[in-house]
MARNUZA-174519 format. One record per residue: residue number from 1; x, y, z of N, C-alpha, C in turn. Coordinates in Angstrom, 1 decimal, decimal comma. Each point is the difference from the previous one (the first is absolute). Example, Ala and Ser with C-alpha at 12.3 -4.5 7.8 and 13.67 -1.06 7.14 Angstrom:
1/13,2/-5,7/7,8/-0,9/1,2/0,0/0,9/1,2/0,0
2/-0,4/1,1/-0,7/0,9/1,1/0,0/-0,8/1,1/0,8
//
This chain:
1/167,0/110,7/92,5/0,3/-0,5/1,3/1,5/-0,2/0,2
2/0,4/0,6/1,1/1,5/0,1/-0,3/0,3/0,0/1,8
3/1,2/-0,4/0,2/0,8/0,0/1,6/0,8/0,6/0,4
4/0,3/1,0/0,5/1,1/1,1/-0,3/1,1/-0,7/0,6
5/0,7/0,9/1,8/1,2/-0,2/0,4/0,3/-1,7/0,6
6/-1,4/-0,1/0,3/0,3/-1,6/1,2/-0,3/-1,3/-1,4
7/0,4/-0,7/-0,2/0,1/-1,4/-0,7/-1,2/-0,9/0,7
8/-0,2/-0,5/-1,3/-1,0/-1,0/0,3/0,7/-1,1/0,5
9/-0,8/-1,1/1,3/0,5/-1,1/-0,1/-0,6/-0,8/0,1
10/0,8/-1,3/-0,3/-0,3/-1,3/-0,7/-0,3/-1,0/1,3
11/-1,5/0,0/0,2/-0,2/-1,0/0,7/-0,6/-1,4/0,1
12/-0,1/-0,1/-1,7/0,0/-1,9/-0,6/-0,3/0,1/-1,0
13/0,5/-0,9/-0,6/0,0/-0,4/-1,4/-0,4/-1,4/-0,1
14/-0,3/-0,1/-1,2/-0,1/-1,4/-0,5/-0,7/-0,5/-1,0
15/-0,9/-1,2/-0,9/-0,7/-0,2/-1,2/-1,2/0,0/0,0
16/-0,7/0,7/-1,2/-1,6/0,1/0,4/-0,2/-0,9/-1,4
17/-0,3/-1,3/0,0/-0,3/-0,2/-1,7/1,2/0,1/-1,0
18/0,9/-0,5/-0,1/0,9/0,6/-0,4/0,9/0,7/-0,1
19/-0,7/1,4/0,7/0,4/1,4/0,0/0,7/0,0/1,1
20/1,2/0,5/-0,2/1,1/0,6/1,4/-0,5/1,4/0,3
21/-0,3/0,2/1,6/0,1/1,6/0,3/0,7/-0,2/1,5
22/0,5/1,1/0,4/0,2/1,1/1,1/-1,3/0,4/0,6
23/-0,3/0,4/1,3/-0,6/0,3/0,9/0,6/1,5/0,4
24/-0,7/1,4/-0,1/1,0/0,8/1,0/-1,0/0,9/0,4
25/0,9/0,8/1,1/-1,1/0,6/1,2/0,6/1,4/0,4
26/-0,4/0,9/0,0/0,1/1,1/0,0/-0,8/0,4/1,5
27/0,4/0,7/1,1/-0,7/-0,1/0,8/0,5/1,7/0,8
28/-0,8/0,4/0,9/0,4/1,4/0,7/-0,7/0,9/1,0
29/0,3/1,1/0,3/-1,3/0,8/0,4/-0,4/1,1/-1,0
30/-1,3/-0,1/0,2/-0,4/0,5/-1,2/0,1/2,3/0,6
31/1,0/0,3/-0,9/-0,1/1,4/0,4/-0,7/1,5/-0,9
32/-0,7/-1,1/-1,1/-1,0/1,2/-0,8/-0,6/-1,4/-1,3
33/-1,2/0,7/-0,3/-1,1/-1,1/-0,5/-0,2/1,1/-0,9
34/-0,4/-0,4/-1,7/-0,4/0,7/-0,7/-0,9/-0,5/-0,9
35/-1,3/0,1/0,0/-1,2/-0,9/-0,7/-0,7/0,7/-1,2
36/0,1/0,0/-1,2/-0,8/0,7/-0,9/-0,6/-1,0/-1,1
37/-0,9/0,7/-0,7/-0,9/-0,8/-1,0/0,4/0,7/-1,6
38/-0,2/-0,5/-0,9/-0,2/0,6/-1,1/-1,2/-0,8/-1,0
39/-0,5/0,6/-0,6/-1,2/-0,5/-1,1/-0,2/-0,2/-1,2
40/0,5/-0,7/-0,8/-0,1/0,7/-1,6/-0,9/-0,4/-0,5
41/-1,3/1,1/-1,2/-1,3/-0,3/-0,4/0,5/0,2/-1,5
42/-0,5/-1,4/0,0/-0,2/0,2/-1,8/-1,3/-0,7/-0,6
43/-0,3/0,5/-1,4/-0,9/-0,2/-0,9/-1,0/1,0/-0,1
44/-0,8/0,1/-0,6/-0,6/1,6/-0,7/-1,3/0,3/0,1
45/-1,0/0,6/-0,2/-1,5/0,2/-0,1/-0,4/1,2/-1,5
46/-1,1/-0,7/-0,2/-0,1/0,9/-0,9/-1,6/0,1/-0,2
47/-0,4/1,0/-0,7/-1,7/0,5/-0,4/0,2/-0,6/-1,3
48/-1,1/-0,8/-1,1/0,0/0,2/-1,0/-0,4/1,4/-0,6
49/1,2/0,1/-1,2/-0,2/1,6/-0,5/-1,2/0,4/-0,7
50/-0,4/-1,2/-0,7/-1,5/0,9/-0,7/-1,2/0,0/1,3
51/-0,4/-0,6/1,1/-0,9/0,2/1,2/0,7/1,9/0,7
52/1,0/0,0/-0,2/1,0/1,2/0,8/-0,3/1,1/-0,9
53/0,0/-0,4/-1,2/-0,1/1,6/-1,0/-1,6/0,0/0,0
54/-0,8/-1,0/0,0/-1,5/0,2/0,0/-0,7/0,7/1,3
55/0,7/-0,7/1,5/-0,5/0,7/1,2/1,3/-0,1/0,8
56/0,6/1,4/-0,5/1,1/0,0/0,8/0,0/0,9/1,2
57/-1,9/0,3/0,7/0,5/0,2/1,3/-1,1/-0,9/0,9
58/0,0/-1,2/-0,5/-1,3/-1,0/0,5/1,7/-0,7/0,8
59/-0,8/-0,8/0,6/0,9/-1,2/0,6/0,1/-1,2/-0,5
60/1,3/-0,3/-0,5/0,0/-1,4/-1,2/0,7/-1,0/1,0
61/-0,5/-0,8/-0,6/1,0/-1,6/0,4/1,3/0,2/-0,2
62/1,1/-0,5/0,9/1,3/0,2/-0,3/0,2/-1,8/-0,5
63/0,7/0,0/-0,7/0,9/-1,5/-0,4/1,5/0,0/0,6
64/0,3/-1,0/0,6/1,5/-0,3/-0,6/0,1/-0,7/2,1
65/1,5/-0,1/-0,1/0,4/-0,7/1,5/1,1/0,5/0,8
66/-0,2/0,2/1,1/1,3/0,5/0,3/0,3/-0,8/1,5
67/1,3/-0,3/-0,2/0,8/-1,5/1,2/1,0/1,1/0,7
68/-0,1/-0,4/1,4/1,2/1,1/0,6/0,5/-1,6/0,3
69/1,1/-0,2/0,6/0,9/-0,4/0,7/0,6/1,0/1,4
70/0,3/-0,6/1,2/1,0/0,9/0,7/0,8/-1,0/0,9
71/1,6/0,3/-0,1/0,8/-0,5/0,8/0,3/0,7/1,1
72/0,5/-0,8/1,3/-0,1/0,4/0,8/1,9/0,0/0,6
73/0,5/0,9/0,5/0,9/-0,1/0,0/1,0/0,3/1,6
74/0,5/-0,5/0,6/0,5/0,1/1,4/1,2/0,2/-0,2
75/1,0/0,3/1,2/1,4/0,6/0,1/0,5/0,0/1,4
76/0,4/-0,9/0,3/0,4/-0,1/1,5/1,3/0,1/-0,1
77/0,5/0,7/1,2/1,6/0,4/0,6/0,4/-0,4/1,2
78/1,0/-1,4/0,1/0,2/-0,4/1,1/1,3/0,4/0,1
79/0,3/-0,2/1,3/1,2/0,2/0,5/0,2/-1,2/1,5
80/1,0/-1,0/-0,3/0,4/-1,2/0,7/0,8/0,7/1,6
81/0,2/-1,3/0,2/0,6/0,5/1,6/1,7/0,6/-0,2
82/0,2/-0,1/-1,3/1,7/0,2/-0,3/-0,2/1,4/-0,5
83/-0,8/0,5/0,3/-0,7/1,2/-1,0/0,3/0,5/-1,4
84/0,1/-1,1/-0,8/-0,5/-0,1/-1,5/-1,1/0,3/-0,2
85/-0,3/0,8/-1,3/-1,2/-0,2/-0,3/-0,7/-0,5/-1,4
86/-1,0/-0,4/0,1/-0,3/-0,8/-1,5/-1,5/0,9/-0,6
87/-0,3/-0,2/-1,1/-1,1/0,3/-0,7/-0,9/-0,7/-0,7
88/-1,0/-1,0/0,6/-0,9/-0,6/-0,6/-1,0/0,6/-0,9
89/-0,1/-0,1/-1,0/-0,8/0,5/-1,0/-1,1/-1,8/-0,6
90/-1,7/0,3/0,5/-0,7/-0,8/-0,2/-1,4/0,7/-1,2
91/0,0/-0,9/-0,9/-1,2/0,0/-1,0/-1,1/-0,3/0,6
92/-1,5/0,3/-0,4/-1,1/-0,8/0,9/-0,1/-0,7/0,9
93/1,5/0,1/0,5/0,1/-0,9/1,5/-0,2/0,7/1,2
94/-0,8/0,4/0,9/0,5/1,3/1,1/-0,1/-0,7/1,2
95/1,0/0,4/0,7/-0,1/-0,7/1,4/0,0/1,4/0,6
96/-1,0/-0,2/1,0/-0,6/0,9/0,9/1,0/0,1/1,4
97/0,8/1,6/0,0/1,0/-0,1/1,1/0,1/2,0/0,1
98/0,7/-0,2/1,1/-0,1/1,3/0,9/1,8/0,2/-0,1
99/0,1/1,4/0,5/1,8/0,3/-0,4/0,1/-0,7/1,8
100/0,9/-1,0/0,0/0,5/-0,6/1,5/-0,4/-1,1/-0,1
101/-0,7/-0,7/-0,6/-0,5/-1,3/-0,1/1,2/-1,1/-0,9
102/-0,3/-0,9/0,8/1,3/-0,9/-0,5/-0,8/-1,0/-1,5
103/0,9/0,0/-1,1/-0,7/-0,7/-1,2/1,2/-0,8/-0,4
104/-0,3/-1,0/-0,6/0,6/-1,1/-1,0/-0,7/-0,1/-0,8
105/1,1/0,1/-1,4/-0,7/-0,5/-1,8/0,4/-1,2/-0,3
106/-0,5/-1,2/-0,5/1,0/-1,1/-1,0/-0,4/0,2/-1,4
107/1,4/-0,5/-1,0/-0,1/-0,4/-1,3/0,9/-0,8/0,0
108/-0,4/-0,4/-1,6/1,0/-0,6/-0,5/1,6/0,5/-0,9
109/-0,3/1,5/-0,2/0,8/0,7/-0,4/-0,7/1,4/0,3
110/1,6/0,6/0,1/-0,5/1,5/0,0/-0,9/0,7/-0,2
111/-1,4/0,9/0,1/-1,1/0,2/-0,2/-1,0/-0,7/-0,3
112/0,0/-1,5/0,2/-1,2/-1,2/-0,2/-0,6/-0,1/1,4
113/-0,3/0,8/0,8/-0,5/-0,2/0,9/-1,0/-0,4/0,0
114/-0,6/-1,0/0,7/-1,1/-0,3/0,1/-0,8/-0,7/1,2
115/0,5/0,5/1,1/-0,5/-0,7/1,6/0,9/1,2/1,0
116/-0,8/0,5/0,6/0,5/0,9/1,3/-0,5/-0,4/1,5
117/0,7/0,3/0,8/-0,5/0,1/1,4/0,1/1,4/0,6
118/-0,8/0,3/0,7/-0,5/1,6/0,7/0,9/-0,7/1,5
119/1,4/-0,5/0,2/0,0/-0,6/1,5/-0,9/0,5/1,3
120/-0,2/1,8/-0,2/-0,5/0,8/1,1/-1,4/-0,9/0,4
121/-1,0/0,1/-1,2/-1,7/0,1/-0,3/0,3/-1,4/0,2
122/0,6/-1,0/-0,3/0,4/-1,7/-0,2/-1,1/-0,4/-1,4
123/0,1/0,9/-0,8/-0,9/-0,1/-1,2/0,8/-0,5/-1,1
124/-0,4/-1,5/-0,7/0,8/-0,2/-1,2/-0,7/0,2/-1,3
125/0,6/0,5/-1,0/-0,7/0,3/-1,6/0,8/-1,4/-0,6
126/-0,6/0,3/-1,2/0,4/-1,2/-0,9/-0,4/0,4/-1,5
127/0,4/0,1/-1,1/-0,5/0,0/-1,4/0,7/-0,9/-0,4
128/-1,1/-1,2/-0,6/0,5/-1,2/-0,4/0,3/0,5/-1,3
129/-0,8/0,9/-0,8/0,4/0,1/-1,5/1,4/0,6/0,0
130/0,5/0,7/0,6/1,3/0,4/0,1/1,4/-1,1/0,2
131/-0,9/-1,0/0,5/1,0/-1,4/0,0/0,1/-0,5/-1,6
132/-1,2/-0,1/0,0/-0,2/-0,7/-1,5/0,4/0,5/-1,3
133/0,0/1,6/0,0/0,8/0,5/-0,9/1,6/-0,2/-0,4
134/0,1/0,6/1,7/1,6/-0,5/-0,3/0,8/-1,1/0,1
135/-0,9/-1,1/-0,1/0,8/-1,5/0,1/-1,1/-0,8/-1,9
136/-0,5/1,1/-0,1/-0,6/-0,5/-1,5/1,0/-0,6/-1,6
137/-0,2/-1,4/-0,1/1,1/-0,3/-0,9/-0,2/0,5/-1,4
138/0,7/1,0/0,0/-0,1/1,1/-1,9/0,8/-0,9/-0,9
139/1,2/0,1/0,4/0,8/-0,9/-1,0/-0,7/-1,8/-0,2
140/0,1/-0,1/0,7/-0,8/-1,2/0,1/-1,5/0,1/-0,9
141/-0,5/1,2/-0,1/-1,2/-0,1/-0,3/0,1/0,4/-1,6
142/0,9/0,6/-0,1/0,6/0,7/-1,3/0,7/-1,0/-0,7
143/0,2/-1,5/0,2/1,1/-0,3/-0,6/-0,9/-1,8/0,2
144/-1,1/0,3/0,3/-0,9/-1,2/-0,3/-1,0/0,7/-1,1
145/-0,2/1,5/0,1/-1,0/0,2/-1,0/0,2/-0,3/-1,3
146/1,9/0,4/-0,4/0,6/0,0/-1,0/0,2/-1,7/-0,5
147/-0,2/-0,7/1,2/0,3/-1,5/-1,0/-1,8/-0,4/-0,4
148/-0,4/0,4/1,3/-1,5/-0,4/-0,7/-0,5/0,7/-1,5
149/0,5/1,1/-0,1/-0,3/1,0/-1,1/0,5/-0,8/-1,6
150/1,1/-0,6/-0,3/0,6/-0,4/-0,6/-0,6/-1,1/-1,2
151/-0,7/-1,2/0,8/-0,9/-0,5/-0,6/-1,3/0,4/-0,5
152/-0,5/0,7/0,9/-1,1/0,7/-0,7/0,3/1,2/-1,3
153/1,3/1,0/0,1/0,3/0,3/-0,8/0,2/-0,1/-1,7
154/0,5/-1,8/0,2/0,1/-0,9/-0,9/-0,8/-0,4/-0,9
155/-1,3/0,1/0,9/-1,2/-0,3/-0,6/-0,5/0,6/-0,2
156/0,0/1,6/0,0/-0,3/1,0/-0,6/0,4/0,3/-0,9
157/1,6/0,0/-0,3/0,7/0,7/-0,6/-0,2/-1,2/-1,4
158/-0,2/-0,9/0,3/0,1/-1,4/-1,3/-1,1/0,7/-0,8
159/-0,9/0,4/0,3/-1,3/0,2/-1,0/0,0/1,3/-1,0
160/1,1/0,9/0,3/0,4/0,7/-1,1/1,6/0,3/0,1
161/0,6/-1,1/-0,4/1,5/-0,1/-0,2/0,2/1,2/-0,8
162/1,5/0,2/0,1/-0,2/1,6/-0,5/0,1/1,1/0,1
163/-1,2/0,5/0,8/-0,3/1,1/0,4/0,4/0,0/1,3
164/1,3/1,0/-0,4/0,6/0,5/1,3/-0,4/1,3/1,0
165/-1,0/0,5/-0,8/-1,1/1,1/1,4/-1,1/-0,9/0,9
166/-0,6/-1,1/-0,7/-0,8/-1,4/0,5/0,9/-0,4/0,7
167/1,2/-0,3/0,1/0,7/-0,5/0,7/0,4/0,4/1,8
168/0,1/1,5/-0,3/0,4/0,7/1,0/-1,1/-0,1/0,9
169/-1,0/0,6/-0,7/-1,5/0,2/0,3/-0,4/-1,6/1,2
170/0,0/-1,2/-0,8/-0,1/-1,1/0,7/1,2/0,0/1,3
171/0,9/0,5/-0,1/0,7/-0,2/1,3/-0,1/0,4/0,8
172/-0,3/1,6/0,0/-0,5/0,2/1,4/-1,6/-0,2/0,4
173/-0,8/-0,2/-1,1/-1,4/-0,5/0,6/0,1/-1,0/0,9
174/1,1/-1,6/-1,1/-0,1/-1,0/1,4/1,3/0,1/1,1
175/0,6/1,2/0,1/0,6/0,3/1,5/-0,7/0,5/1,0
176/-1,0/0,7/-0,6/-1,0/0,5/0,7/-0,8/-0,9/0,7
177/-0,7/-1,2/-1,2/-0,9/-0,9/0,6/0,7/-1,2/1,0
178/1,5/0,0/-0,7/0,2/-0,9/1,4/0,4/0,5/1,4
179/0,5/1,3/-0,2/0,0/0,6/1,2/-1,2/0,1/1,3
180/-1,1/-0,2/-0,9/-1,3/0,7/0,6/-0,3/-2,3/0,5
181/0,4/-0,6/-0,5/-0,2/-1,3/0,1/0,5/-0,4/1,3
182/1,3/0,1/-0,2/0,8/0,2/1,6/0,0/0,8/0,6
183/-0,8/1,1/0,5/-0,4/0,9/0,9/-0,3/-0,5/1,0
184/-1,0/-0,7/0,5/-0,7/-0,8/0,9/0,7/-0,7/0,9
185/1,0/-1,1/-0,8/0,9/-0,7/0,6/1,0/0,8/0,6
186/0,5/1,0/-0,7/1,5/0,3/0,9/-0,6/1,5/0,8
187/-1,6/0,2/0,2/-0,6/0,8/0,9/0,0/-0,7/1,3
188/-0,4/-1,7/0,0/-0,3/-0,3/0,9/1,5/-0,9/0,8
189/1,0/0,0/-1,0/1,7/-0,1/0,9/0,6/1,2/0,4
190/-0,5/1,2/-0,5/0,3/1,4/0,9/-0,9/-0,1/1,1
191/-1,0/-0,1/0,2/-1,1/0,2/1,4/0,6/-1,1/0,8
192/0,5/-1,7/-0,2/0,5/-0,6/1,1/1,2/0,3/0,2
193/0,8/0,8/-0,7/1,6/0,7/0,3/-0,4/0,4/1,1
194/-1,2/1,3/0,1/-0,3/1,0/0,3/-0,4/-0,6/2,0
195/-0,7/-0,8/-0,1/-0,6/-0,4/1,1/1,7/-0,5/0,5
196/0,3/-0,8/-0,5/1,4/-1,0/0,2/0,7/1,3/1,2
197/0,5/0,8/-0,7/0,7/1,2/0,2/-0,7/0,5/1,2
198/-0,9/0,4/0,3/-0,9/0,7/0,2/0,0/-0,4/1,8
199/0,6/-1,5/0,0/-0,4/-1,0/1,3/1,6/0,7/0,8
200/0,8/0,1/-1,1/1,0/0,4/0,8/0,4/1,0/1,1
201/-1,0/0,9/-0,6/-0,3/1,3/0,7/0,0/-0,3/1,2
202/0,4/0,8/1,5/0,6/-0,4/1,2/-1,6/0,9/0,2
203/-1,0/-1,0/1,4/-1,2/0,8/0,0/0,0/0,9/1,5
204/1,5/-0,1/0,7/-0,1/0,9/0,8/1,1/1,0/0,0
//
């Protein structure tokens, strides 16, 4: 997601929870729209080989699973009344617009878009997960797992003093488990960032 000649601008800032952000808005007429999908399939199928070598032109049960995924991907090109023009680039976000139709994006930084307006249609989108990602506390969450980890490590690591591959071994197990402990908590201070943020959005 990227903004080419016209600059984003900044139209509020302030604290969500701690968290300092910027508000900015990218806005234009829209002079070409470019919407595509992609899919990727993975996992496998298979015949058991001795059923296959015994009736290999009968019809056998297949085993195994196969998961597609597909992202969806948009590309809008605005150009403002100064005749700059910018390039919104959106993930599973698509806002539905025609080339002459007037659009506005917000984020919180450059390509975190996550709320548009169609001004023409007067239609507003919204991806709240897109708020929540990018206002999600990492360091924060990285840097509680590591003290939580510590004690428990301790108490791992006491029961075979010594062994320094037991050792290693125990540390990232309990980074792991405290990581997965505070998950929940600093999921649910990204989603009120996320709403927080979210109100700022100008709804006309």
């Amino acid at each position: 997601m990227n903004v080419g000649d016209a600059p984003m601008k900044k139209i509020a800032e302030g604290s969500a929870l701690l968290r300092k952000f910027a508000l900015y808005e990218v806005s234009g007429t829209v002079i070409k729209e470019v919407t595509r999908s992609e899919t990727e399939t993975t996992g496998s199928v298979s015949t058991p080989d001795l059923a296959h070598k015994l009736a290999p032109n009968m019809s056998l049960p297949v085993k195994g699973k196969i998961k597609s995924k597909t992202t969806r991907y948009q590309v809008i090109h605005l150009k403002d009344g100064d005749g700059n023009r910018s390039v919104v680039e959106l993930v599973n976000f698509l806002v539905p617009c025609t080339e002459g139709d007037e659009v506005s994006v917000w984020g919180v930084k450059e390509g975190a878009w996550f709320a548009a307006r169609n001004q023409s249609t007067r239609r507003s989108y919204r991806k709240l997960f897109g708020a929540v990602s990018a206002l999600y506390p990492f360091a924060a969450h990285l840097g509680l797992a590591a003290l939580l980890a510590v004690p428990l490590w301790n108490n791992m690591a006491a029961s075979k003093p010594g062994d320094t591959g037991f050792a290693i071994f125990a540390a990232l197990i309990t980074f792991v488990i405290a990581g997965f402990l505070i998950l929940i908590p600093m999921a649910i201070v990204a989603f009120v960032r996320g709403i927080l943020v979210m109100r700022r959005v100008p709804e006309t």
